[in-house]
LUMRO-601523 format. One line per field, with one value per residue (C-alpha): residue number from 1; residue in one letter; x, y, z. Coordinates in nm, 2 decimals. Last residue first. Example, Ala and Ser with C-alpha at 12.3 -4.5 7.8 and 13.67 -1.06 7.14 Angstrom:
! residues 2
seq: 2, 1
type: S, A
east: 1.37, 1.23
north: -0.11, -0.45
up: 0.71, 0.78
END
This chain:
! residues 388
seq: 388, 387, 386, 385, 384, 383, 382, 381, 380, 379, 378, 377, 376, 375, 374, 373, 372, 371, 370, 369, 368, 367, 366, 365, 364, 363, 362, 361, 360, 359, 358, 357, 356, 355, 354, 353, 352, 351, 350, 349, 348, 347, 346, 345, 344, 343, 342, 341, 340, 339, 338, 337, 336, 335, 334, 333, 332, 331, 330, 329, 328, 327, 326, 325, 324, 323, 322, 321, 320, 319, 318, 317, 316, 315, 314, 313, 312, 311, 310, 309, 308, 307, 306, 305, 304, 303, 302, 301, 300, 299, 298, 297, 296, 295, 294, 293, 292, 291, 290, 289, 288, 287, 286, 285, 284, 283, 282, 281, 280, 279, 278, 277, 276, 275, 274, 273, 272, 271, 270, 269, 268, 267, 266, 265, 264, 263, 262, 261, 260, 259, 258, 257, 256, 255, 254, 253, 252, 251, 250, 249, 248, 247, 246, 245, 244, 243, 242, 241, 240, 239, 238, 237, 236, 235, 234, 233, 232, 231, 230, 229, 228, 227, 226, 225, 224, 223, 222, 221, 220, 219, 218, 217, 216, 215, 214, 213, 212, 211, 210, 209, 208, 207, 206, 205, 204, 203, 202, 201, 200, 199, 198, 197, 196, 195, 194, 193, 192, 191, 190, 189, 188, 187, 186, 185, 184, 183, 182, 181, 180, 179, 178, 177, 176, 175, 174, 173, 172, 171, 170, 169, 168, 167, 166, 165, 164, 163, 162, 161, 160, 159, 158, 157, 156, 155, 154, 153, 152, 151, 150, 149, 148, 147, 146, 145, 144, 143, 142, 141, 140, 139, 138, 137, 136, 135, 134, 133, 132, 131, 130, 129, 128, 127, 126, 125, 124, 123, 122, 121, 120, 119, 118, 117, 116, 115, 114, 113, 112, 111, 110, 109, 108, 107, 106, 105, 104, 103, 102, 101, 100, 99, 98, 97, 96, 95, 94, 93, 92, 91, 90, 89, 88, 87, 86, 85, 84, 83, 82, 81, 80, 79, 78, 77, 76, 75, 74, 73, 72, 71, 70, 69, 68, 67, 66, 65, 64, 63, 62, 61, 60, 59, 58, 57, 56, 55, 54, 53, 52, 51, 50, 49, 48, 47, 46, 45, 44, 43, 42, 41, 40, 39, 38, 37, 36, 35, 34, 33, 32, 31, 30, 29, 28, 27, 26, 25, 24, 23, 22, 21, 20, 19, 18, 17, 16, 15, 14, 13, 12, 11, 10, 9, 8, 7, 6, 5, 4, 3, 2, 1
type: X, X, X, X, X, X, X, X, X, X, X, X, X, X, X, X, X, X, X, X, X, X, X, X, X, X, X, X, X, X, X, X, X, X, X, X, X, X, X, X, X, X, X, X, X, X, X, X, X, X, X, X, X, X, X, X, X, X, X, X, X, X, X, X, X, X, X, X, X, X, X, X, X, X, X, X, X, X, X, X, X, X, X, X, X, X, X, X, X, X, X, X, X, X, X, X, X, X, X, X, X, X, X, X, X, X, X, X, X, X, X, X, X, X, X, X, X, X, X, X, X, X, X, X, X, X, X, X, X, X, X, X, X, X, X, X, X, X, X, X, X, X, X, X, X, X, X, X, X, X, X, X, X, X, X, X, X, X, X, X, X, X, X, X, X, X, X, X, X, X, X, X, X, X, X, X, X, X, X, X, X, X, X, X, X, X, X, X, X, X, X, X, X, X, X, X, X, X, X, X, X, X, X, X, X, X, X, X, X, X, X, X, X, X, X, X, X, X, X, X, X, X, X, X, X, X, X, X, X, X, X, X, X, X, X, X, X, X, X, X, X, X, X, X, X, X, X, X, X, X, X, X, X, X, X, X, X, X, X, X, X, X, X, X, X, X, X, X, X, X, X, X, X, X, X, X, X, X, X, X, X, X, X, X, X, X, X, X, X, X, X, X, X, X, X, X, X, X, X, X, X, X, X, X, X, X, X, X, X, X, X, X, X, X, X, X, X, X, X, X, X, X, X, X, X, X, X, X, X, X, X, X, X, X, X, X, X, X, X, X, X, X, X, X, X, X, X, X, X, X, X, X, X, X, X, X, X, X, X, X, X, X, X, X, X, X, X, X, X, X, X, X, X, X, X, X, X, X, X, X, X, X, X, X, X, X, X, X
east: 7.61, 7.29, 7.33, 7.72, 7.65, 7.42, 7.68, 7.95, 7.72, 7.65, 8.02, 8.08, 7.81, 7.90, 8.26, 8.11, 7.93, 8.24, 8.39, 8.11, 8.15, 8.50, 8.42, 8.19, 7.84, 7.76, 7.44, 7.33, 7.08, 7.06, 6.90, 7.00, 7.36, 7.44, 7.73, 7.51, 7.34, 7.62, 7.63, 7.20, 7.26, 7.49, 7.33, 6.96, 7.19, 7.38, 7.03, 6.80, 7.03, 6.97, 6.60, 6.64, 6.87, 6.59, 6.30, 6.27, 6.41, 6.20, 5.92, 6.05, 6.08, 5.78, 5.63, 5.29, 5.12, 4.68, 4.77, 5.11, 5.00, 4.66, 4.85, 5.07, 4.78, 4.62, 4.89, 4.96, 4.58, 4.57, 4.86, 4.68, 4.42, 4.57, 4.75, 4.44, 4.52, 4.84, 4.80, 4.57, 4.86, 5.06, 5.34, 5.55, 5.29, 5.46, 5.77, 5.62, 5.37, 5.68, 5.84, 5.47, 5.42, 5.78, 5.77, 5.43, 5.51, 5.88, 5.70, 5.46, 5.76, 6.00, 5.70, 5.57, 5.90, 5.99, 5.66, 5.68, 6.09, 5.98, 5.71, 6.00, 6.22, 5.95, 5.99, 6.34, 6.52, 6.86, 6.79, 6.44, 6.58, 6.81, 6.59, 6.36, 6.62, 6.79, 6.41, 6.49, 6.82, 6.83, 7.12, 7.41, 7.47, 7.82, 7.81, 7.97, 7.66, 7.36, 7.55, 7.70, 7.31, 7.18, 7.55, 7.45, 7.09, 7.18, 7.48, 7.20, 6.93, 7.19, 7.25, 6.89, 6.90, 7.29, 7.13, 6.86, 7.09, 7.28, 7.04, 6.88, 7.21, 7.28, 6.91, 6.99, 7.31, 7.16, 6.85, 6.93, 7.05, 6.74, 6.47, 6.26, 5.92, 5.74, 5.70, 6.06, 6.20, 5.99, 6.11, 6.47, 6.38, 6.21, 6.49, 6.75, 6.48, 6.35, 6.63, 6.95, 6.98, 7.04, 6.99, 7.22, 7.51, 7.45, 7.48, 7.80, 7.99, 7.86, 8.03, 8.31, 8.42, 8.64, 8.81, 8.99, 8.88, 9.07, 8.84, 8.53, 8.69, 8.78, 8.45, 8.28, 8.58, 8.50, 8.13, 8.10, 7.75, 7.51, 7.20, 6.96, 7.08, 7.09, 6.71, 6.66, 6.83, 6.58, 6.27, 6.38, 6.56, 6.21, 5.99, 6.15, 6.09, 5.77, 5.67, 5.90, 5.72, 5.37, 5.40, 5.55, 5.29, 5.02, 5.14, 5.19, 4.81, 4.65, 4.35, 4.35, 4.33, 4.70, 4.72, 4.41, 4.57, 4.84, 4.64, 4.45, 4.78, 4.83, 4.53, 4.56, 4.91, 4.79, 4.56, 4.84, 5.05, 4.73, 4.71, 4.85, 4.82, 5.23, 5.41, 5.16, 5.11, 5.46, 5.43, 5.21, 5.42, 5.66, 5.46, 5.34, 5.70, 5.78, 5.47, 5.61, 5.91, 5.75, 5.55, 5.87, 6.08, 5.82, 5.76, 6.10, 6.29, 5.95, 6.00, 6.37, 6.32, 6.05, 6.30, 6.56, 6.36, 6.56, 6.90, 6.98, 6.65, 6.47, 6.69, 6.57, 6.20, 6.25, 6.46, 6.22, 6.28, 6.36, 6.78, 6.93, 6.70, 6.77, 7.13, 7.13, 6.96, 7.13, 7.49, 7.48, 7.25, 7.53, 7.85, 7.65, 7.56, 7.92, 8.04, 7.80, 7.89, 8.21, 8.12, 7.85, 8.12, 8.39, 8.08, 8.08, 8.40, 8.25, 8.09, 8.11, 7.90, 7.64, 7.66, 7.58, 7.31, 7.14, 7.19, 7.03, 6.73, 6.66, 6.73, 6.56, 6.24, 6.24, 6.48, 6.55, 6.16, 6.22, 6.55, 6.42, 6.13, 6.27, 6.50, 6.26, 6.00, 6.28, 6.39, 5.99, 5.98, 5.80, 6.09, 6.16, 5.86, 5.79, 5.76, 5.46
north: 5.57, 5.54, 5.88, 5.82, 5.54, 5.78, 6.05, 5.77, 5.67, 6.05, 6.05, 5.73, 5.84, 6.16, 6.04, 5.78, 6.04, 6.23, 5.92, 5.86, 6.22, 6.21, 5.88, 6.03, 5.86, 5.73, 5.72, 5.50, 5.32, 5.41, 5.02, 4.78, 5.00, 4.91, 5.17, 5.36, 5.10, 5.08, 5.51, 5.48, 5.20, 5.35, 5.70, 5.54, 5.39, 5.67, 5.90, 5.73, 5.58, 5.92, 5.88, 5.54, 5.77, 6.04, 5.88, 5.83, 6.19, 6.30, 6.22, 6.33, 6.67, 6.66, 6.67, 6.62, 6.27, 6.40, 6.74, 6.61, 6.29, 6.40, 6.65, 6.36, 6.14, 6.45, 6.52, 6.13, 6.09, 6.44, 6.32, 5.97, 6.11, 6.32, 6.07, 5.82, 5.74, 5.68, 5.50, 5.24, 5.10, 4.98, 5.03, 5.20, 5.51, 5.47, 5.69, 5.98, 5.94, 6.07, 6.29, 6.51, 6.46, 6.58, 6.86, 6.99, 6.99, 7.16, 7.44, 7.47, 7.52, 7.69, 7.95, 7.93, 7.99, 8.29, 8.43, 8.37, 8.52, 8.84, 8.88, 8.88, 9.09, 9.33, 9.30, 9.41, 9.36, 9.15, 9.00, 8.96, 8.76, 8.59, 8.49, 8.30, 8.11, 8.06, 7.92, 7.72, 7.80, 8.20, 8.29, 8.46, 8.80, 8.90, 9.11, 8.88, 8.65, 8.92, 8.99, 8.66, 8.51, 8.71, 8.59, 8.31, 8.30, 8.48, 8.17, 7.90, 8.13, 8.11, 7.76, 7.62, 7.85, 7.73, 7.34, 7.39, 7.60, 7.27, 7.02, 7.26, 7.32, 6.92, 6.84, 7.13, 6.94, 6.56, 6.66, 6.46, 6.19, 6.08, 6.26, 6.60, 6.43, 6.68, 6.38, 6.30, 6.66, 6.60, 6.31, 6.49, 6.79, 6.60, 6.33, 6.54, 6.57, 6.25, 6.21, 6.34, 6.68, 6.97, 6.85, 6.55, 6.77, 7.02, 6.70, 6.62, 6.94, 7.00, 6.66, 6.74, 7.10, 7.31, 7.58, 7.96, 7.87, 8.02, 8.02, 8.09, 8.27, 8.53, 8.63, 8.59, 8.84, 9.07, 9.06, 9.14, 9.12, 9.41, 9.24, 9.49, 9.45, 9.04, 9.09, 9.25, 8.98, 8.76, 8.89, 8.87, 8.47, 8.35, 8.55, 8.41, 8.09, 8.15, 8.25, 7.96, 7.65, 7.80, 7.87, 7.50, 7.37, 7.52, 7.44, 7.06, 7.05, 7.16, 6.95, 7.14, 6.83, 6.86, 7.26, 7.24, 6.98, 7.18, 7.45, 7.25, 7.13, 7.52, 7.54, 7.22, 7.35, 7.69, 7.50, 7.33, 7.59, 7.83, 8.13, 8.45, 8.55, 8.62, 8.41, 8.16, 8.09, 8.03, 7.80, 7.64, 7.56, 7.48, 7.17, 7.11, 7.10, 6.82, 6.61, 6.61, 6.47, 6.13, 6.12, 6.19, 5.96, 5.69, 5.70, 5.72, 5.44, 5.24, 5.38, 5.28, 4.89, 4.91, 5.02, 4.70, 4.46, 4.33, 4.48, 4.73, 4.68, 4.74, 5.07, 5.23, 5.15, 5.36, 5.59, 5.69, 5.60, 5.84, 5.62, 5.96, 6.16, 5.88, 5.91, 6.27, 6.38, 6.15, 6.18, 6.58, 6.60, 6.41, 6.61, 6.94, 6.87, 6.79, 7.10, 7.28, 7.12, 7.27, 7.57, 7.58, 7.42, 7.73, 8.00, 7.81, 7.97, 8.33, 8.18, 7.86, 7.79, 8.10, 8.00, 7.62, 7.69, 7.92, 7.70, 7.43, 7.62, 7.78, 7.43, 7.23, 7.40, 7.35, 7.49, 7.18, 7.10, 7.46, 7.39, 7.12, 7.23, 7.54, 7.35, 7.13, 7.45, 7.59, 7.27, 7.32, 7.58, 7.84, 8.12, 8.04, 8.19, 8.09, 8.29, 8.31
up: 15.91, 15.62, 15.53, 15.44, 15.20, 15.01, 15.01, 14.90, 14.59, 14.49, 14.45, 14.27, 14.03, 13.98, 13.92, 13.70, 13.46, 13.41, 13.27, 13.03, 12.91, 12.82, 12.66, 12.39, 12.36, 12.02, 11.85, 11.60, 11.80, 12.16, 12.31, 12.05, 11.98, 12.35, 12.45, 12.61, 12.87, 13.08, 13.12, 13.19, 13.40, 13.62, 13.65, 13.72, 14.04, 14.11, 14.11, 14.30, 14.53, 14.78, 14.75, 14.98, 15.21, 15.25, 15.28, 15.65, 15.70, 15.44, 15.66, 15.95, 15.79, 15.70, 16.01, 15.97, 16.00, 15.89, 15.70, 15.57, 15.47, 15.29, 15.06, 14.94, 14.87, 14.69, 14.45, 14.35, 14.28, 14.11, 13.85, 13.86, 13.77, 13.46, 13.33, 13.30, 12.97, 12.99, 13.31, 13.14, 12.93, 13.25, 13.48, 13.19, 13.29, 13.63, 13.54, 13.39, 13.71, 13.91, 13.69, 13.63, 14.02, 14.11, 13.87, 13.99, 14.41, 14.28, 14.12, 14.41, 14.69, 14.49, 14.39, 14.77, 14.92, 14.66, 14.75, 15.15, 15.12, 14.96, 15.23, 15.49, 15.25, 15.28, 15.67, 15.66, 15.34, 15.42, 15.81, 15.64, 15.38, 15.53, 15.83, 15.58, 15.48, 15.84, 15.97, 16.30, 16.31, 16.28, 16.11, 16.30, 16.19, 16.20, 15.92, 15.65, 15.76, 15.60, 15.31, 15.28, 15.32, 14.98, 14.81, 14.91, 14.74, 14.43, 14.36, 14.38, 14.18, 13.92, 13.98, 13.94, 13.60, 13.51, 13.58, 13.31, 13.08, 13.05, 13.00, 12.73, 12.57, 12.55, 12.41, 12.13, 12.04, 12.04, 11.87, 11.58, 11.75, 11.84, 12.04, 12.11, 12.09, 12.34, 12.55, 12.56, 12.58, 12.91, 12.99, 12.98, 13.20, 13.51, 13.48, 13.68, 13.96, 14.00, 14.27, 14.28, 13.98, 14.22, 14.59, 14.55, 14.42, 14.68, 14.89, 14.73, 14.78, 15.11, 15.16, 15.03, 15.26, 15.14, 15.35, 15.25, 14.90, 14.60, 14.32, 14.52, 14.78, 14.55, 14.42, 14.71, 14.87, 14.57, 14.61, 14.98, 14.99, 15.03, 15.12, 14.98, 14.62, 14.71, 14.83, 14.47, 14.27, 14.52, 14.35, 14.02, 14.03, 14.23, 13.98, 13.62, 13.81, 13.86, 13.50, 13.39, 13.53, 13.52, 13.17, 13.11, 13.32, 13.19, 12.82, 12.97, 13.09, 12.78, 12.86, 13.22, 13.50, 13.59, 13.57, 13.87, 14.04, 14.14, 14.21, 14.49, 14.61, 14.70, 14.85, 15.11, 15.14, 15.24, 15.48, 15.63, 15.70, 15.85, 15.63, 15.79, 15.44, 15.29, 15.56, 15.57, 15.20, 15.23, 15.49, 15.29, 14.99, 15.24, 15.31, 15.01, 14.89, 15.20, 15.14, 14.78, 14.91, 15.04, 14.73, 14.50, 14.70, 14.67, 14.32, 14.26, 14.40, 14.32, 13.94, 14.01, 14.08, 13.79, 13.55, 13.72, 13.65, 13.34, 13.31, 13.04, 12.89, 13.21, 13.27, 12.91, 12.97, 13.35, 13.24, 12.92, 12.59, 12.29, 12.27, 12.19, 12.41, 12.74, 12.60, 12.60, 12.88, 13.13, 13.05, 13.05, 13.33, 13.53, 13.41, 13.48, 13.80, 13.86, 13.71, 13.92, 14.19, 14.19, 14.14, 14.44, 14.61, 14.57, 14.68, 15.01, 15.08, 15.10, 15.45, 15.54, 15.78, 15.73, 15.35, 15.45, 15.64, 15.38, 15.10, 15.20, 15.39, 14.99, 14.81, 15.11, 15.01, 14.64, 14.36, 14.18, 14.04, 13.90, 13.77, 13.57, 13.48, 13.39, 13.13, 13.01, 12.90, 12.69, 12.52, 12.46, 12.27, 12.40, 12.51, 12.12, 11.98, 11.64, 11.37, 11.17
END
């Protein structure tokens, strides 16, 4: 019998991935800079593209190449430094888990009437659910690209509503009437930064998708993994330049929802709770699964345990948000120290490529390794910039 490619499990990387991409801050991310920008804001999203691309690219492969995780590969680069980034990440992906519950539940609110933090309180519950099922990866897989498939669906149809001004998105996006860097660099940051551009390639890991081998299927998966996060990027502004290229000023407080009812009416409303809840649940999963990928190094019993610790990590978030709150706070706090997660894994991972102890045979091509240090020197300088 044939086997079904949508399956496979370069497949399920790539919507875990983009699914763990598109949370919360994604849709509000996009939203405020479209209604600041405008048709311009469609020349970042390309650009960052590129750079997402140049960092999911180094990463993939030569943590595929070498079959160990970032947090094994990073200690044998430089001793200590794995468990220097599994703190890095462990508590950014805590910290920004209270976050995704938290919109998680305001999309339960939107569609019920829920109250936020009950919605959360069911939504972790689901979460756990997949975790504790003894085919926990197919769930998550299904889950992963089901939802997805919805988010991209749904908002093609809030686009149709929208109306946008296609040819002037089209143009401004090669020939931008203002460009502005740091948008640049925190779309950058909200693509692959943090566990997020790791969620993909420890997957291929556990699925046994390693050595040099795999080094051309690993590559299309890394890259149709940041085309899905930007394909729902690029539906999402051209959603808001409908609504902006009108004069409409976006609502502040909640410009992502506002987009979509501002675009669709009251369905558009509801539109906006499902798409919130999907980004919202998705990302909750990928940042547990990434997270506790990273602590099984920790010790032996972890592996054994994944599955409590994978509810463990859910509930302790969940508990945060219902008893502290504000979220936003929280990743406030959070925020810069999640910020190094990515240049600093980046470094190690380019130094670490040209060790034949650590990748083998394999050999990383230089075009690559240079790309690789523009990301990181850019993700470096946003970092640097959060902290002034």
């Amino acid at each position: 019998m044939k086997k079904n490619k949508f399956s496979s499990p370069l497949i399920a990387a790539a919507f875990l991935m983009a699914t763990s991409a598109i949370g919360p801050g994604f849709l509000t991310q996009t939203a405020i800079f479209t209604n600041s920008l405008f048709a311009s804001f469609g020349f970042v999203i390309l650009i960052s593209i590129l750079l997402d691309i140049g960092a999911q690219l180094n990463i993939w492969r030569i943590l595929c190449a070498s079959g160990k995780r970032a947090q094994d590969f990073a200690n044998e680069v430089l001793p200590g430094a794995g468990h220097f980034l599994t703190i890095l990440v462990v508590i950014g992906g805590l910290a920004f888990n209270c976050g995704n519950l938290a919109g998680a539940g305001l999309g339960m609110n939107v569609l019920t009437g829920l109250d936020t933090k009950i919605g959360a309180a069911i939504s972790g519950v689901i979460a756990i659910f997949i975790f504790i099922n003894k085919e926990s990866l197919k769930w998550m897989d299904l889950f992963a690209k089901v939802l997805g498939i919805v988010m991209i669906m749904l908002t093609i149809y809030v686009v149709t509503a929208s109306n946008p001004p296609y040819a002037n998105a089209l143009h401004d996006s090669i020939i931008p009437q203002k460009i502005d860097f740091m948008a640049i660099i925190t779309l950058v940051g909200g693509t692959v930064g943090g566990y997020i551009s790791f969620a993909g390639a420890h997957r291929l890991i556990d699925a046994g998708k390693t050595g040099t081998d795999n080094i051309r299927s690993v590559s299309k998966s890394a890259v149709s993994a940041i085309l899905l996060a930007s394909t729902m990027r690029v539906l999402l502004f051209l959603a808001a330049l409908g609504v902006v290229a009108k004069g409409i000023a976006l609502n502040q407080a909640n410009p992502a929802a506002d987009v979509f009812q501002q675009a669709a009416g009251m369905i558009g409303y509801k539109i906006f709770g499902i798409v919130m809840w999907s980004a919202a649940i998705t990302s909750v999963v990928g940042s547990a699964y990434t997270s506790v990928s990273f602590l099984k190094s920790m010790h032996t019993s972890i592996n054994k345990k994944e599955s409590l610790i994978l509810t463990l990590f859910v509930l302790i978030s969940l508990m945060v948000f219902i008893i502290v709150g504000q979220p936003v706070k929280i990743l406030v706090a959070v925020g810069a120290l999640n910020g190094f997660i990515l240049p600093v894994a980046l470094m190690l991972i380019i130094v670490g490529s040209g060790n034949k102890k650590i990748v083998g045979t394999y050999f990383h091509p230089t075009w690559l390794k240079m790309f690789g240090w523009i990301v990181v020197a850019a993700t470096i300088f946003l970092s640097v910039k959060s902290f002034l």
